[in-house]
C-alpha positions in Angstrom: -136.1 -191.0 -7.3 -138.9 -188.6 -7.0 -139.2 -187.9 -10.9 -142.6 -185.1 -10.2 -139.8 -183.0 -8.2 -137.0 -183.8 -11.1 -138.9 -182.4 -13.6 -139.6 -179.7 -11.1 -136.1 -179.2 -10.6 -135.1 -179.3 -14.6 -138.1 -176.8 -15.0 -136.2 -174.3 -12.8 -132.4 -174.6 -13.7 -133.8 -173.9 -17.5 -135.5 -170.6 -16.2 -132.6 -169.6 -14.7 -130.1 -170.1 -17.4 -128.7 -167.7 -19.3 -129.8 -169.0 -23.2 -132.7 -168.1 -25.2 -134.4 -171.9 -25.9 -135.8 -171.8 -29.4 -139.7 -172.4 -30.2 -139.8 -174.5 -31.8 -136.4 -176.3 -31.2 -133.6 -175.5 -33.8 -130.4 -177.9 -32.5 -127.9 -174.9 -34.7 -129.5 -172.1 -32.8 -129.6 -173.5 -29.5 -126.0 -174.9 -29.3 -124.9 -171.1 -30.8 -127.4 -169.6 -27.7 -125.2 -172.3 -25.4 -121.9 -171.2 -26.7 -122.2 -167.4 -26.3 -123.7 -167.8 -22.8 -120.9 -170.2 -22.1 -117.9 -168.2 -24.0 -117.1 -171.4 -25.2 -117.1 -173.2 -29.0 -119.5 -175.5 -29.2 -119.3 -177.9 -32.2 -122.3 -180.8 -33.5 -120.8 -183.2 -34.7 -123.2 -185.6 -36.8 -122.1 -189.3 -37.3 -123.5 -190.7 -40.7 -122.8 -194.2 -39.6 -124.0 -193.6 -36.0 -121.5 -194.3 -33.6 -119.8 -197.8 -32.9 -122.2 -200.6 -31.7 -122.0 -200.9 -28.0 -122.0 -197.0 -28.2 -124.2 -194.7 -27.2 -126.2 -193.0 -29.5 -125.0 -189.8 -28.8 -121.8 -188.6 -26.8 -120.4 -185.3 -25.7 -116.9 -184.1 -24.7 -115.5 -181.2 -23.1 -111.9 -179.8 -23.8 -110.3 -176.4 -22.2 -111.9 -174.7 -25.0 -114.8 -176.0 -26.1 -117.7 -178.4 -26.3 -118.3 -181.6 -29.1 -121.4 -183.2 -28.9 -121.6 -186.4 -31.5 -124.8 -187.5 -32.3 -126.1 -190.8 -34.9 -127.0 -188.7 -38.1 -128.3 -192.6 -39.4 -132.0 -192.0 -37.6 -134.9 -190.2 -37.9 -134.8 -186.4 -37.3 -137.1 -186.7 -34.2 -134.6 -189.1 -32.5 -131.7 -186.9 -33.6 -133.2 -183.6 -32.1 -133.8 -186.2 -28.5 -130.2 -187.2 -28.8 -128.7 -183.9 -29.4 -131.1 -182.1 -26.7 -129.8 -185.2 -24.2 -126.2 -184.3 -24.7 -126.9 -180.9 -24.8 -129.2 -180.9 -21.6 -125.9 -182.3 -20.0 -123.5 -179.6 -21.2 -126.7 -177.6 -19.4 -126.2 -179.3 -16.2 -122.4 -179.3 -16.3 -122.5 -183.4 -15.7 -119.2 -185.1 -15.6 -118.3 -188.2 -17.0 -116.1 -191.1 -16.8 -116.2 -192.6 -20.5 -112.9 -193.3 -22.1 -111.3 -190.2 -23.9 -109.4 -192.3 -26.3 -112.6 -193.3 -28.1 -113.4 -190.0 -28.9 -110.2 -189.4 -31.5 -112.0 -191.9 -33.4 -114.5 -189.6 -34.2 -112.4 -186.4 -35.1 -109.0 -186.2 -36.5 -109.1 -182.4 -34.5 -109.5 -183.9 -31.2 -106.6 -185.3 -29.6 -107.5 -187.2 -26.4 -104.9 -185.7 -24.6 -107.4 -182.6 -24.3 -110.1 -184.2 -23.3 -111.5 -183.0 -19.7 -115.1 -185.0 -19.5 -117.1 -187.5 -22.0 -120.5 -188.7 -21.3 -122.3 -190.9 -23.5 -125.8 -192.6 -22.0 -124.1 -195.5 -20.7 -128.0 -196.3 -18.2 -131.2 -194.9 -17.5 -130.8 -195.4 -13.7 -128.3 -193.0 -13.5 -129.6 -189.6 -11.7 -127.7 -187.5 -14.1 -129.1 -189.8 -17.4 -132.4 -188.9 -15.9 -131.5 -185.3 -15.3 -130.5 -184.9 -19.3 -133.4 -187.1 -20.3 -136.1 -184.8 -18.5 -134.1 -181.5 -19.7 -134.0 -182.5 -23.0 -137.7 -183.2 -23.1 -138.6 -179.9 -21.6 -136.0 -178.6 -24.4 -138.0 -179.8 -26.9 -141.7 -180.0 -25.8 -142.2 -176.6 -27.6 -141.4 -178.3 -31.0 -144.6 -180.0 -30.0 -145.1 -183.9 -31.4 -142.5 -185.4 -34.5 -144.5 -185.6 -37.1 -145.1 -189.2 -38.7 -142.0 -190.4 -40.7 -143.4 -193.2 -43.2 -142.7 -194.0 -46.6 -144.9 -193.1 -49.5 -146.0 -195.9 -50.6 -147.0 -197.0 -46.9 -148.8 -193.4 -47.1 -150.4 -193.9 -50.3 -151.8 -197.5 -49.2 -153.4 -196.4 -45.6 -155.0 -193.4 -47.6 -156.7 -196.2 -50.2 -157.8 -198.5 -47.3 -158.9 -195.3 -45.1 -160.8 -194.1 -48.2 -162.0 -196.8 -50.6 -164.4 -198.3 -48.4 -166.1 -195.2 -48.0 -166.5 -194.4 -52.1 -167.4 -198.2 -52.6 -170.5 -197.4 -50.1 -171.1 -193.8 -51.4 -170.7 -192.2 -48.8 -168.0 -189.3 -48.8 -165.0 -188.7 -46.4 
């Protein structure tokens, strides 16, 4: 697959879509931009344990009336605003998908599988439409720029010392 002339593609389906693509990216605002451009409810759905190992790390599933997109709540925001941007990239491309419906009642006591039209969950990256939703997502996102560095404190405080100290015990100044 030509990926230059995918991105190419991606680049003009966003400009021609109907929804106002927040800078920098807000996941609440976007899916509320997707749902009244799309007349349809559509619901995030964060998973504190992530979802079931095996599983992708993110999932969404269309009913009649509206859209669910699952994501792991467990990682770090920047991974959380790639997953929700995937699924949502694919709700963007109206994807369908061939996951099994009954997995997603586990998830939601509201859902009955019986009302489940399409599921997708990253199941490869070889897929045309995983690359599709990967390559939206990250043109949905680029304006939020770079995640910024999530490390403990302590790991913090320590690279500062050993950035800094050698400099004081030579007297020079940073």
């Amino acid at each position: 697959m030509d990926l230059r002339r995918l991105r190419d593609d991606c680049r003009k389906r966003l400009e021609t879509l109907d929804i106002d693509v927040p800078d920098p990216f807000d996941a609440q605002l976007l899916c509320r931009n997707i749902s009244r451009s799309r007349g349809r409810d559509l619901r995030l759905m964060p998973l504190a344990e992530g979802l079931p190992a095996g599983m992708p790390c993110g999932m969404w599933v269309a009913t009649e009336t509206a859209d669910w997109v699952w994501y792991d709540a467990s990682t770090s925001p920047a991974h959380q605003r790639h997953i929700i941007a995937h699924e949502l990239a694919h709700v963007l491309c109206d994807h369908s998908g061939g996951m099994d419906a009954l997995l997603a009642g586990q998830f939601s006591p509201d859902l009955a599988p019986s009302t489940i039209e399409r599921m997708l969950g990253r199941t490869s990256y070889d897929d045309v439409q995983e690359l599709e939703a990967e390559t939206l997502a990250s043109l949905l996102t680029a304006p939020a720029g770079p995640a910024e560095p999530e490390l403990p404190g302590r790991v913090l405080s320590r690279l500062h010392a050993s950035l800094t100290e050698p400099a004081r015990r030579s007297g020079r100044r940073s």
